[in-house]
Predicted model as a PDB file, atoms N, CA, C, CB and O in Angstrom, pLDDT in the B-factor column:
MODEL        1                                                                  
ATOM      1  N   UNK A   1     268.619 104.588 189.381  1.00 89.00           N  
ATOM      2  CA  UNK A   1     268.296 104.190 190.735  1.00 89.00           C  
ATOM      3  C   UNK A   1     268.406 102.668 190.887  1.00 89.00           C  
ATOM      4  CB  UNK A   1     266.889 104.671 191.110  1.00 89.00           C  
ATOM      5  O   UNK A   1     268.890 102.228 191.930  1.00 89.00           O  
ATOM      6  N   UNK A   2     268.032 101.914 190.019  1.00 93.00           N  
ATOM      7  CA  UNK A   2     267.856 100.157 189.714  1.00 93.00           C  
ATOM      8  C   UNK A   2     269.098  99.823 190.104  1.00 93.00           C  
ATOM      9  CB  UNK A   2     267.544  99.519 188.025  1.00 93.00           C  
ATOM     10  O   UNK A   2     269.338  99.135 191.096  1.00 93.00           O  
ATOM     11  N   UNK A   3     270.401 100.560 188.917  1.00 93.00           N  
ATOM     12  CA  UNK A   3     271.624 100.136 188.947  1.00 93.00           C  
ATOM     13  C   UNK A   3     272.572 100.723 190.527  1.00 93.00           C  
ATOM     14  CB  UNK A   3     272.207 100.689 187.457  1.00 93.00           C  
ATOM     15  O   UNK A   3     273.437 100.100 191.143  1.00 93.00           O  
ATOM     16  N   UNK A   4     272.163 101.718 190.737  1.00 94.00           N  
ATOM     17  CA  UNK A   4     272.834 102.232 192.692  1.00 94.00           C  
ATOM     18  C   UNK A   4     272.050 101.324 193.473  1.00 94.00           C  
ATOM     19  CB  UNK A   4     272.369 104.213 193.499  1.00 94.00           C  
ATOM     20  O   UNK A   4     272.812 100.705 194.216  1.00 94.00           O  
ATOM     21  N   UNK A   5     270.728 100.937 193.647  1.00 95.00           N  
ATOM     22  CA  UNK A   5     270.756  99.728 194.317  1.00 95.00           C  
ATOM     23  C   UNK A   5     271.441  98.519 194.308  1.00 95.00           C  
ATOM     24  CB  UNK A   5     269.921  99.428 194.240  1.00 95.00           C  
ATOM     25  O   UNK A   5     272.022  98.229 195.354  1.00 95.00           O  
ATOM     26  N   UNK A   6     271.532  97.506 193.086  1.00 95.00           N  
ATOM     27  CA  UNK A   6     272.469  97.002 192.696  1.00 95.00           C  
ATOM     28  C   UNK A   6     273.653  96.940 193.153  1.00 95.00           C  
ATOM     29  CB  UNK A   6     272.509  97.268 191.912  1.00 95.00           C  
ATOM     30  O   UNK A   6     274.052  95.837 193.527  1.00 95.00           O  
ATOM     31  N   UNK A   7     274.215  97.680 193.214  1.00 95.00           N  
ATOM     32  CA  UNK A   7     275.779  98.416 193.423  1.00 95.00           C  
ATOM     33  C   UNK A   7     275.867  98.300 194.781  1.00 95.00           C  
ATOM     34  CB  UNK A   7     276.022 100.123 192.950  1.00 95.00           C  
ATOM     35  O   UNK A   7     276.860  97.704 195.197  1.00 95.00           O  
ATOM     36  N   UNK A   8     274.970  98.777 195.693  1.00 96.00           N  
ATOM     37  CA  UNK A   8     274.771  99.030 197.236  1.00 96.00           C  
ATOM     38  C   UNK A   8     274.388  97.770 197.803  1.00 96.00           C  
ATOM     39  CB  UNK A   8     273.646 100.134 197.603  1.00 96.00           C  
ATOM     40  O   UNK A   8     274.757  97.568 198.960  1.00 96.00           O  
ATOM     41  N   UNK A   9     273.592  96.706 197.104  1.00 96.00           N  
ATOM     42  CA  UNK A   9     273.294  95.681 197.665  1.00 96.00           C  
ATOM     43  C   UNK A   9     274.485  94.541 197.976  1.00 96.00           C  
ATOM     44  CB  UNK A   9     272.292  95.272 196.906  1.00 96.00           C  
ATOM     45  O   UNK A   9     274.700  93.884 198.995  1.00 96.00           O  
ATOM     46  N   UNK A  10     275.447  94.591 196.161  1.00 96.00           N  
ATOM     47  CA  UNK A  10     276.683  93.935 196.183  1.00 96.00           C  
ATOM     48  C   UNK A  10     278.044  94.920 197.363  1.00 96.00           C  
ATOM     49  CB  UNK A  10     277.113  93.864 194.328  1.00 96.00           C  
ATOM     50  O   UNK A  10     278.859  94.291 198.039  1.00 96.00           O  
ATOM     51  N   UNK A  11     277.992  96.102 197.350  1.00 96.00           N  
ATOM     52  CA  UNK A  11     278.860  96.841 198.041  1.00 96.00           C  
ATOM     53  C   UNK A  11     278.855  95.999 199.740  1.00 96.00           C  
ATOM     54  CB  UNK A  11     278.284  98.576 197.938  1.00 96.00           C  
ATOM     55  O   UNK A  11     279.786  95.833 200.528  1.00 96.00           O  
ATOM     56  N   UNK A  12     277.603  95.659 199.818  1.00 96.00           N  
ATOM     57  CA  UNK A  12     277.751  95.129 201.781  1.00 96.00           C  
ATOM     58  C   UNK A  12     278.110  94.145 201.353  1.00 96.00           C  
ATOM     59  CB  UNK A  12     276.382  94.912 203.102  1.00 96.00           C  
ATOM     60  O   UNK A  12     277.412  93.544 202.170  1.00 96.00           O  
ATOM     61  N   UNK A  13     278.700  93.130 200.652  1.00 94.00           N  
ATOM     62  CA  UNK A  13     279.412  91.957 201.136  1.00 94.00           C  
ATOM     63  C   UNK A  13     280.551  91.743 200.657  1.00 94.00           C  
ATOM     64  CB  UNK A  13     278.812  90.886 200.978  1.00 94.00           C  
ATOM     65  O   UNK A  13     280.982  90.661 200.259  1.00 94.00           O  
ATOM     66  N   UNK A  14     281.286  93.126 200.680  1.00 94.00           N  
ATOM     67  CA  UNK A  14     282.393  93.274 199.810  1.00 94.00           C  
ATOM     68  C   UNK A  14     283.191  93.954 201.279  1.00 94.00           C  
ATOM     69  CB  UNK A  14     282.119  94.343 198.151  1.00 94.00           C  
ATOM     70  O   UNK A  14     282.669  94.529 202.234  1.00 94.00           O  
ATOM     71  N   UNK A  15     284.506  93.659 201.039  1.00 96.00           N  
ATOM     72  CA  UNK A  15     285.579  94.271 202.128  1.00 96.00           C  
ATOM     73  C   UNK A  15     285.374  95.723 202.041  1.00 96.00           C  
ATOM     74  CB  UNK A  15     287.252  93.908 201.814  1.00 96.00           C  
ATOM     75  O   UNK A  15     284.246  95.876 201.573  1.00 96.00           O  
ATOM     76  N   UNK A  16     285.807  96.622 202.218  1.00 95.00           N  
ATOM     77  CA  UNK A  16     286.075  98.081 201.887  1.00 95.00           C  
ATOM     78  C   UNK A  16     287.094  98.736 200.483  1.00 95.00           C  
ATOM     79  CB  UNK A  16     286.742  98.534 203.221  1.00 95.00           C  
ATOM     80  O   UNK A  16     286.785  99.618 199.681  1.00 95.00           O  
ATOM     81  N   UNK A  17     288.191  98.042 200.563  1.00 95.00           N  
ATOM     82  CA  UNK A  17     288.967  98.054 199.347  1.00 95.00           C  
ATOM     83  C   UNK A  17     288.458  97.290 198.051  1.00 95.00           C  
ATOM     84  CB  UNK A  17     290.232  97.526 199.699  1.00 95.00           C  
ATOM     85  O   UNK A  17     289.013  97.542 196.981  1.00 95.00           O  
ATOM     86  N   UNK A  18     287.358  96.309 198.110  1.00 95.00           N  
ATOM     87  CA  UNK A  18     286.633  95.972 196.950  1.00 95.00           C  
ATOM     88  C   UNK A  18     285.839  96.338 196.574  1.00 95.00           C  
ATOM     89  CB  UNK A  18     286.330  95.204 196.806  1.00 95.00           C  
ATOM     90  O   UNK A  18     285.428  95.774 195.560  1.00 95.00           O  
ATOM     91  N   UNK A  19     284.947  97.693 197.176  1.00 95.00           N  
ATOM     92  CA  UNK A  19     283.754  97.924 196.985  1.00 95.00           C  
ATOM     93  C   UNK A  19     283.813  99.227 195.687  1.00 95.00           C  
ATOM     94  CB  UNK A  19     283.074  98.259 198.491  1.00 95.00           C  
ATOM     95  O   UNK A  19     284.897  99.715 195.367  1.00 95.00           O  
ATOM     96  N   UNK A  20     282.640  99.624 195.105  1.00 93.00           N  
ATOM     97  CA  UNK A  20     282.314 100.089 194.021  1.00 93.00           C  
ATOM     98  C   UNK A  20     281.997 101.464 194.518  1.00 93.00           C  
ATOM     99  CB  UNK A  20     281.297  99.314 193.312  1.00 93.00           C  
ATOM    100  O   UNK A  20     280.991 101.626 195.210  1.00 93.00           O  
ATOM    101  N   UNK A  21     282.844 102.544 194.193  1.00 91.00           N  
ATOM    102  CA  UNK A  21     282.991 103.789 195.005  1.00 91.00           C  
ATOM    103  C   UNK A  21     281.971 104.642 193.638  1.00 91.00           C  
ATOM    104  CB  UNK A  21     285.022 104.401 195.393  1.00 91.00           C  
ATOM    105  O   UNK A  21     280.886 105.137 193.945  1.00 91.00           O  
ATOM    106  N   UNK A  22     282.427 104.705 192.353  1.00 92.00           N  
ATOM    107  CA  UNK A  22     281.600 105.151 191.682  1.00 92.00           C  
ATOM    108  C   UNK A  22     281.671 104.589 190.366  1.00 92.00           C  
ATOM    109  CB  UNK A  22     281.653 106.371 191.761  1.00 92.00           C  
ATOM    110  O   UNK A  22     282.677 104.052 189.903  1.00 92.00           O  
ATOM    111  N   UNK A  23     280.152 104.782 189.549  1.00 92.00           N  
ATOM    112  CA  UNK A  23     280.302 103.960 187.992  1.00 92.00           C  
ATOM    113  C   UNK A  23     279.591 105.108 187.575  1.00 92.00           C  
ATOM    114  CB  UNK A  23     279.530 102.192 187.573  1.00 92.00           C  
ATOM    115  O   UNK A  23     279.118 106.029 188.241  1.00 92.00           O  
ATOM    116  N   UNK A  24     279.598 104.866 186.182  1.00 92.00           N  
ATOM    117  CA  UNK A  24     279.056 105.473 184.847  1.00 92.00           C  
ATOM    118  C   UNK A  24     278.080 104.661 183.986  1.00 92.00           C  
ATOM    119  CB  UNK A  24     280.212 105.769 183.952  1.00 92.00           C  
ATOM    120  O   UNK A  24     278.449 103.558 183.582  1.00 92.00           O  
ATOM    121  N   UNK A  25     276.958 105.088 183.702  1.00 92.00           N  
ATOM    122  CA  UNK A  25     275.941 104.192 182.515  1.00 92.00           C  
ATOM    123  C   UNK A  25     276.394 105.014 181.337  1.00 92.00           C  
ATOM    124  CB  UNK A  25     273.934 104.251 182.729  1.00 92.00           C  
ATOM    125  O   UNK A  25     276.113 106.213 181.352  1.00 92.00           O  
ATOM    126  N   UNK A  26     277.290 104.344 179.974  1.00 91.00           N  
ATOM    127  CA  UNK A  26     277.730 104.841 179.397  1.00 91.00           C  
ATOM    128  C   UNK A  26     276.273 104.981 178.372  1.00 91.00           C  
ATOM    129  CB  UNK A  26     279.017 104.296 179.165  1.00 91.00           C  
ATOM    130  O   UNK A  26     275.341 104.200 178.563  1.00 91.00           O  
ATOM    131  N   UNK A  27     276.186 106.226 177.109  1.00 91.00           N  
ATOM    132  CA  UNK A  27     275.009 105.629 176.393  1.00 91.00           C  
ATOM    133  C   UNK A  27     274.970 105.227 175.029  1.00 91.00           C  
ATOM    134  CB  UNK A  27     274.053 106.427 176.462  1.00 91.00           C  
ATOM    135  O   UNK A  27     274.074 105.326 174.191  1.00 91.00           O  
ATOM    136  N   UNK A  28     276.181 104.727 174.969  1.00 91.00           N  
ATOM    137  CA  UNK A  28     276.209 103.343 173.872  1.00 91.00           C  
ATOM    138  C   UNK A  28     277.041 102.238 174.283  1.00 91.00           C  
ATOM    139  CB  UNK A  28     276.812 103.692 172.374  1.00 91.00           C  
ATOM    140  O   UNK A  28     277.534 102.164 175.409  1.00 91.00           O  
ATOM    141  N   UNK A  29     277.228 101.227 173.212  1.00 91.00           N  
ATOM    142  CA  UNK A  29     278.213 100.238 173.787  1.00 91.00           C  
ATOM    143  C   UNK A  29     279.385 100.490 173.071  1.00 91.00           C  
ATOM    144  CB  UNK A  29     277.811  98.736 173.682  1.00 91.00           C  
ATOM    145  O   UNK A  29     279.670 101.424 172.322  1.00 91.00           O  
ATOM    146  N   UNK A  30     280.154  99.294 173.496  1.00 91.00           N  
ATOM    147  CA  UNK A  30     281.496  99.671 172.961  1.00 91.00           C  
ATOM    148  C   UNK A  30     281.172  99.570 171.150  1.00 91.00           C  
ATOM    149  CB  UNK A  30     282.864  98.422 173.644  1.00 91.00           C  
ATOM    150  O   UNK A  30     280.071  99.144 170.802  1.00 91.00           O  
ATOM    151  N   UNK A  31     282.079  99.938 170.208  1.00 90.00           N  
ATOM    152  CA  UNK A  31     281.869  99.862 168.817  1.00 90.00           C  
ATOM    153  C   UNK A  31     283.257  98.875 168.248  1.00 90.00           C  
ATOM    154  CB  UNK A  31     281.774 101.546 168.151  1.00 90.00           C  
ATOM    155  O   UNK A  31     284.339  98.993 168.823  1.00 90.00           O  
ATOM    156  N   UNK A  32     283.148  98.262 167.499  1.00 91.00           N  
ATOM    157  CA  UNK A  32     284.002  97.344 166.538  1.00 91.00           C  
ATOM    158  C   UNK A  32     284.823  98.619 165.600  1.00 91.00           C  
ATOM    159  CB  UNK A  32     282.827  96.128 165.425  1.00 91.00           C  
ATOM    160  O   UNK A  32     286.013  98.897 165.447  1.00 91.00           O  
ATOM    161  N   UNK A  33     283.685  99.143 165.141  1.00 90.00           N  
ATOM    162  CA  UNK A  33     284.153 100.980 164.234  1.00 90.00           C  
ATOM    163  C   UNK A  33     284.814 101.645 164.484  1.00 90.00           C  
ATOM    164  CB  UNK A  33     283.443 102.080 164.111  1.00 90.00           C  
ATOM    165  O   UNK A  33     285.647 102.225 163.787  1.00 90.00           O  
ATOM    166  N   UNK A  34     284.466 101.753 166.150  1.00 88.00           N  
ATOM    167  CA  UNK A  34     285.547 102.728 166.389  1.00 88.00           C  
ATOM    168  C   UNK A  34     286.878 102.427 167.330  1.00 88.00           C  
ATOM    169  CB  UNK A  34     284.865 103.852 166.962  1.00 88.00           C  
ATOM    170  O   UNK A  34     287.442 103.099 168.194  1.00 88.00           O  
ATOM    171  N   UNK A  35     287.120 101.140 166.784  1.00 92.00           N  
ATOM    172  CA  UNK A  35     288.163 100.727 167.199  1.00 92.00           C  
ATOM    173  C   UNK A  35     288.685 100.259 168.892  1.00 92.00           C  
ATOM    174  CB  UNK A  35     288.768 101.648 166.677  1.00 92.00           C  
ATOM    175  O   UNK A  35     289.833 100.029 169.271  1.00 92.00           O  
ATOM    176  N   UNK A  36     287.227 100.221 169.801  1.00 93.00           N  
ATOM    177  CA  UNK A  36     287.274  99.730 171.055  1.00 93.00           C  
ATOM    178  C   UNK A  36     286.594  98.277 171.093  1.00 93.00           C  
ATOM    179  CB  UNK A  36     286.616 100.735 171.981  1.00 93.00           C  
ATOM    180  O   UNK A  36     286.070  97.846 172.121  1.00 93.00           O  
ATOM    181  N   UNK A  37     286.639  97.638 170.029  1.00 95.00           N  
ATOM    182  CA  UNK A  37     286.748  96.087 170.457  1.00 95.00           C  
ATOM    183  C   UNK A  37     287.273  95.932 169.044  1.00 95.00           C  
ATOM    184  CB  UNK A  37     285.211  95.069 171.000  1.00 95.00           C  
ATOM    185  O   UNK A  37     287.203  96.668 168.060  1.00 95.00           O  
ATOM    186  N   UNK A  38     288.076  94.191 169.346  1.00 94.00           N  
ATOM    187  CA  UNK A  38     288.218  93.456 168.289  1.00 94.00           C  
ATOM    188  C   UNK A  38     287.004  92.694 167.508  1.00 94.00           C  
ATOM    189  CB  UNK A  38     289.091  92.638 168.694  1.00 94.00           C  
ATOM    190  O   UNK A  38     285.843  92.827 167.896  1.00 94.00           O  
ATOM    191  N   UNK A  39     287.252  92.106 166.688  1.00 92.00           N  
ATOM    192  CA  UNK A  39     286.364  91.098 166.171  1.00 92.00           C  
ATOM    193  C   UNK A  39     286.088  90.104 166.677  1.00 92.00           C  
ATOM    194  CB  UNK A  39     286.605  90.718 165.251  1.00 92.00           C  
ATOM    195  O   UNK A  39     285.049  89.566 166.295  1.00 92.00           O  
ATOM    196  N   UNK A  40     286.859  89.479 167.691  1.00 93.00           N  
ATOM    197  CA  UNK A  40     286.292  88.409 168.490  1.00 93.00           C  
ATOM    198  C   UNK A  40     285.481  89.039 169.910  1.00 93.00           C  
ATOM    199  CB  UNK A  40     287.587  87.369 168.889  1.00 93.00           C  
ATOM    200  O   UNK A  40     285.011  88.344 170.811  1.00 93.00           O  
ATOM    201  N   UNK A  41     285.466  90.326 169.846  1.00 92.00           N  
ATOM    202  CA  UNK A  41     284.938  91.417 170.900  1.00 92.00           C  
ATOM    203  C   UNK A  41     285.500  91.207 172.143  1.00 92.00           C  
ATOM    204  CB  UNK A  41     283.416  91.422 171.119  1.00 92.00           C  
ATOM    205  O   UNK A  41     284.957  90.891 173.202  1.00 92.00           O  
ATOM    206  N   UNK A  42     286.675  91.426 171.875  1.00 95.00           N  
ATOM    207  CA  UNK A  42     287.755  91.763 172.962  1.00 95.00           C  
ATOM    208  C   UNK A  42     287.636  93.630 173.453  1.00 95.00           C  
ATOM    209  CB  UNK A  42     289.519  91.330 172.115  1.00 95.00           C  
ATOM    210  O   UNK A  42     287.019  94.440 172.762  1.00 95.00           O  
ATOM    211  N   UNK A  43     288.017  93.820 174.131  1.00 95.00           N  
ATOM    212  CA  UNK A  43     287.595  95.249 174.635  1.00 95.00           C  
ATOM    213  C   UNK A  43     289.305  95.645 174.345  1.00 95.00           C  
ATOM    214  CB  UNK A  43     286.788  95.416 176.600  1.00 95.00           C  
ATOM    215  O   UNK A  43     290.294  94.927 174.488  1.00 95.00           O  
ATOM    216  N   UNK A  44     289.228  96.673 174.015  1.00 95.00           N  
ATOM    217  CA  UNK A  44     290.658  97.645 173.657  1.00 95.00           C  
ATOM    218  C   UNK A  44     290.940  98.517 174.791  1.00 95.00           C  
ATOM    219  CB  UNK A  44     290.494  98.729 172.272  1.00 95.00           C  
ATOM    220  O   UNK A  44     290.622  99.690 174.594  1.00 95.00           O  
ATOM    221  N   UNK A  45     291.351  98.304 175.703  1.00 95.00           N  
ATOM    222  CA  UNK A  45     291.479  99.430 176.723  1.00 95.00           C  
ATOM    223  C   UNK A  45     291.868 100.669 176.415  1.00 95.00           C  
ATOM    224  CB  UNK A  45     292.280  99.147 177.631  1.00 95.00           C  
ATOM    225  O   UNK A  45     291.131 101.620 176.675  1.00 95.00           O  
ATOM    226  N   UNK A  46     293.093 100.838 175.810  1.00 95.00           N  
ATOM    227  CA  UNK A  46     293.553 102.052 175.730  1.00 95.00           C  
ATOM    228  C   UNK A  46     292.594 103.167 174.686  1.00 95.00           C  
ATOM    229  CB  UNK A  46     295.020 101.815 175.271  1.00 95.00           C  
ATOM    230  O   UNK A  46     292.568 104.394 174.783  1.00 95.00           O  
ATOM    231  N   UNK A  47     291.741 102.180 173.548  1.00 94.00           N  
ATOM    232  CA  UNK A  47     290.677 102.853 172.517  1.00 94.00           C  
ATOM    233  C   UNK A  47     289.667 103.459 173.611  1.00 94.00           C  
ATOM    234  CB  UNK A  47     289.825 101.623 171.319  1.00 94.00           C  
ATOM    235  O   UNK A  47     289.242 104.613 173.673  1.00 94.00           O  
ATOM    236  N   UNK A  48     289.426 102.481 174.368  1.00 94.00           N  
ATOM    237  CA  UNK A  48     288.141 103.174 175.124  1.00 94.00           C  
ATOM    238  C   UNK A  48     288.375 104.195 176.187  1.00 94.00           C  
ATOM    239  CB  UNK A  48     287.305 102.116 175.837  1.00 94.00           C  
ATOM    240  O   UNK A  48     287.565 105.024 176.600  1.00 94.00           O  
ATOM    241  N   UNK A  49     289.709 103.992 176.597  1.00 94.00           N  
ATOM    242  CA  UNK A  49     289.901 105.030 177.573  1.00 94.00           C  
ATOM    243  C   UNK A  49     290.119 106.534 176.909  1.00 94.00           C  
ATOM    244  CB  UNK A  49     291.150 104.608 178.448  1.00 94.00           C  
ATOM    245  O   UNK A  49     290.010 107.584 177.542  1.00 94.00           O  
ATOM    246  N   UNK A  50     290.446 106.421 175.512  1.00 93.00           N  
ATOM    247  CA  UNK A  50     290.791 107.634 174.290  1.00 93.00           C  
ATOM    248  C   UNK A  50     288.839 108.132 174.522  1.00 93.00           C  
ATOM    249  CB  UNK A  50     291.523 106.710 171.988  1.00 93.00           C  
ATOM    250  O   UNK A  50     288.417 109.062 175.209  1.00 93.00           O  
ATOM    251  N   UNK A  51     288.285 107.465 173.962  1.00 92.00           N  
ATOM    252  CA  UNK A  51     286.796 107.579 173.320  1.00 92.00           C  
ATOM    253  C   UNK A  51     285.792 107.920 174.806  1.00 92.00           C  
ATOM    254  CB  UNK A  51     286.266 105.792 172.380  1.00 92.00           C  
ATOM    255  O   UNK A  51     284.703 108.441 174.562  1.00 92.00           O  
ATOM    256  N   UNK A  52     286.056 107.702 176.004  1.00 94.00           N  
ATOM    257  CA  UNK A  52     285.457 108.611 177.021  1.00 94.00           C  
ATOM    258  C   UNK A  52     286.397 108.612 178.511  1.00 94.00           C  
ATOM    259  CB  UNK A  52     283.819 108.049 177.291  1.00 94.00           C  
ATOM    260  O   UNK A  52     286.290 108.207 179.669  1.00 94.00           O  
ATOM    261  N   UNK A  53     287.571 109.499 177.466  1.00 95.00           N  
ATOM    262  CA  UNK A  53     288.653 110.307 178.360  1.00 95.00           C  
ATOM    263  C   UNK A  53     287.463 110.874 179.589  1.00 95.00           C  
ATOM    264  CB  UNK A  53     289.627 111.855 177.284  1.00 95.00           C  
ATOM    265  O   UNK A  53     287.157 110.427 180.694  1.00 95.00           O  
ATOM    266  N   UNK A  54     287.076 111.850 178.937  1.00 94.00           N  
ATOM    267  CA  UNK A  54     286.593 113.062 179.765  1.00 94.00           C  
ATOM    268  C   UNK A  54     285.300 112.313 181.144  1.00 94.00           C  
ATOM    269  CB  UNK A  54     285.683 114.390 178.365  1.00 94.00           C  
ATOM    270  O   UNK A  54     285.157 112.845 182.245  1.00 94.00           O  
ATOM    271  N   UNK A  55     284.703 111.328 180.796  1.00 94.00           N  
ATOM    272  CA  UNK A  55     283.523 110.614 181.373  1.00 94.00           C  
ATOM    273  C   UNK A  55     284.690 110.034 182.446  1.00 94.00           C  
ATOM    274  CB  UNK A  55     282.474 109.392 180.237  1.00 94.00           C  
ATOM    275  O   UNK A  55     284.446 109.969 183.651  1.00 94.00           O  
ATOM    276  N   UNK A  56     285.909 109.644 181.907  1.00 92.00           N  
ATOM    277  CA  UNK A  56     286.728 108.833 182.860  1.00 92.00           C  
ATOM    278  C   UNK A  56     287.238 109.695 183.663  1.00 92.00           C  
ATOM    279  CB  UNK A  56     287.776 108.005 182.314  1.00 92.00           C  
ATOM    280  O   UNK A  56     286.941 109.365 184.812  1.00 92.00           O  
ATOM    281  N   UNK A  57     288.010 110.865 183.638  1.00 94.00           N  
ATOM    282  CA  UNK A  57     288.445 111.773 184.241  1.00 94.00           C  
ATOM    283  C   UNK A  57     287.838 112.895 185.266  1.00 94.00           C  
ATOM    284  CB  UNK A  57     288.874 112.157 183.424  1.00 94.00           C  
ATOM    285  O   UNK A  57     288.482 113.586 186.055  1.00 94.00           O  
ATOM    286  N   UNK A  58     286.037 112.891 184.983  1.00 93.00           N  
ATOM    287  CA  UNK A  58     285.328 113.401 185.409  1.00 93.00           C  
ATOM    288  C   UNK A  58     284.913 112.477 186.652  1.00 93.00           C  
ATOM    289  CB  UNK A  58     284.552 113.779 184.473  1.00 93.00           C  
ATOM    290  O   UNK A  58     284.619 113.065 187.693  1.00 93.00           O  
ATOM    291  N   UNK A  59     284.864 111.023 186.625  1.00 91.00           N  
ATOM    292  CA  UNK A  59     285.212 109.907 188.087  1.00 91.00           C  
ATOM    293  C   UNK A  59     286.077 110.204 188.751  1.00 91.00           C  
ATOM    294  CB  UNK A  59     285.626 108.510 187.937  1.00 91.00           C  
ATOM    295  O   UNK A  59     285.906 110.066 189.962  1.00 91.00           O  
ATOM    296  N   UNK A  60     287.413 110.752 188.248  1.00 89.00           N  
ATOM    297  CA  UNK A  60     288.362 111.039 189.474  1.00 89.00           C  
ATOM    298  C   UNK A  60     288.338 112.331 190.075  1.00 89.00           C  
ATOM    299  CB  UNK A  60     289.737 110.853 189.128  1.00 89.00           C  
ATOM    300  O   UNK A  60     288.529 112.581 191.266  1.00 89.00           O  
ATOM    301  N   UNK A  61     288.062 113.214 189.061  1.00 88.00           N  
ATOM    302  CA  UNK A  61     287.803 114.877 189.687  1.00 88.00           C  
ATOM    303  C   UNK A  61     287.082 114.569 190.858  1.00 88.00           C  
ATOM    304  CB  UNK A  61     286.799 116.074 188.665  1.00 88.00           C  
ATOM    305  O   UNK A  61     287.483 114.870 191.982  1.00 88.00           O  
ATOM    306  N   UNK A  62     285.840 113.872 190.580  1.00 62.00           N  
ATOM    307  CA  UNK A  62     284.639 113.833 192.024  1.00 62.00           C  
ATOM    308  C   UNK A  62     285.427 113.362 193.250  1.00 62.00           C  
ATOM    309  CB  UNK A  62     283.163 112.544 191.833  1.00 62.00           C  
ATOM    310  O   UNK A  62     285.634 113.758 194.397  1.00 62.00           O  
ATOM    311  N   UNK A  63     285.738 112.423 192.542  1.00 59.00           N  
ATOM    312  CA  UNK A  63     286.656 111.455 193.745  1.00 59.00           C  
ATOM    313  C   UNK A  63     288.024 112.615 194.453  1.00 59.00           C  
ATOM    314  CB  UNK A  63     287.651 109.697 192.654  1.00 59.00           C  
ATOM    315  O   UNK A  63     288.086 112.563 195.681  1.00 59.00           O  
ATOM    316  N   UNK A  64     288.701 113.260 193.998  1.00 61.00           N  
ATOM    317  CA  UNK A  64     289.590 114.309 194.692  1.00 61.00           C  
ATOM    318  C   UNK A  64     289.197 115.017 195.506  1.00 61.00           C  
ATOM    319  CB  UNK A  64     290.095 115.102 194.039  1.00 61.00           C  
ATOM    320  O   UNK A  64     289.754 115.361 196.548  1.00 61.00           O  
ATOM    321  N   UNK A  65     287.833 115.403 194.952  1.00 58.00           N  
ATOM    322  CA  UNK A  65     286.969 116.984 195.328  1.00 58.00           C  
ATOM    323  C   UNK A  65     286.596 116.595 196.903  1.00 58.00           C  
ATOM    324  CB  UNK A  65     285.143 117.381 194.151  1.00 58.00           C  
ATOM    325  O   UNK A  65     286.755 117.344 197.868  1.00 58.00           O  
ATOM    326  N   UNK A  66     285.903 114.847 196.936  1.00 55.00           N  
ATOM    327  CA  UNK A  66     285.162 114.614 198.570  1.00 55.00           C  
ATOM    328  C   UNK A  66     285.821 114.052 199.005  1.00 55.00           C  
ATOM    329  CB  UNK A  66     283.908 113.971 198.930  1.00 55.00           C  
ATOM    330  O   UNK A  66     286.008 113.080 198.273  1.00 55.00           O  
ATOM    331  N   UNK A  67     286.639 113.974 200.200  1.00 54.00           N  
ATOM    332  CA  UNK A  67     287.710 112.464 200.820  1.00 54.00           C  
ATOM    333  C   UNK A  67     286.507 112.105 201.876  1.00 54.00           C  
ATOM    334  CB  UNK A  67     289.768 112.894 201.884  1.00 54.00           C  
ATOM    335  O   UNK A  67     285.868 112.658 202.771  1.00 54.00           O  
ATOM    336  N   UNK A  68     286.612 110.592 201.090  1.00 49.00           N  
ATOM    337  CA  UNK A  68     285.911 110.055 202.141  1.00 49.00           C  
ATOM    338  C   UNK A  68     286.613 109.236 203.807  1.00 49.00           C  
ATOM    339  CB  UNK A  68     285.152 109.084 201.283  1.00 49.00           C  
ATOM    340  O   UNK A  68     285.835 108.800 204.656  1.00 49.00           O  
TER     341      UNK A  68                                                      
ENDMDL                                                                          
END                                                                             
């Protein structure tokens, strides 16, 4: 609830095409281990998009299902 306020407070001073339609609280962080950051903790996109495919894909299903 903390973080959708958040989101809703920054969403009104944002155009329409910038605003934050939906997020995820993932429940860990990224890992060095498993190969979604470097050592200087750079983020690996394509590792992390592998490691929560389904969390990512499950944002767009919703998003198909309601047209806003």
């Amino acid at each position: 609830a903390l973080l959708q306020g958040e989101v809703e407070r920054v969403n009104a001073e944002l155009a329409q095409y910038e605003k934050i339609e939906r997020f995820a609280v993932l429940e860990r962080d990224f890992e060095f281990g498993n190969g979604e950051v470097t050592y200087t903790h750079k983020i690996r996109r394509r590792q992390v998009e592998e490691s929560f495919r389904e969390l990512i894909e499950g944002l767009y299903q919703d998003s198909a299902a309601s047209p806003d």
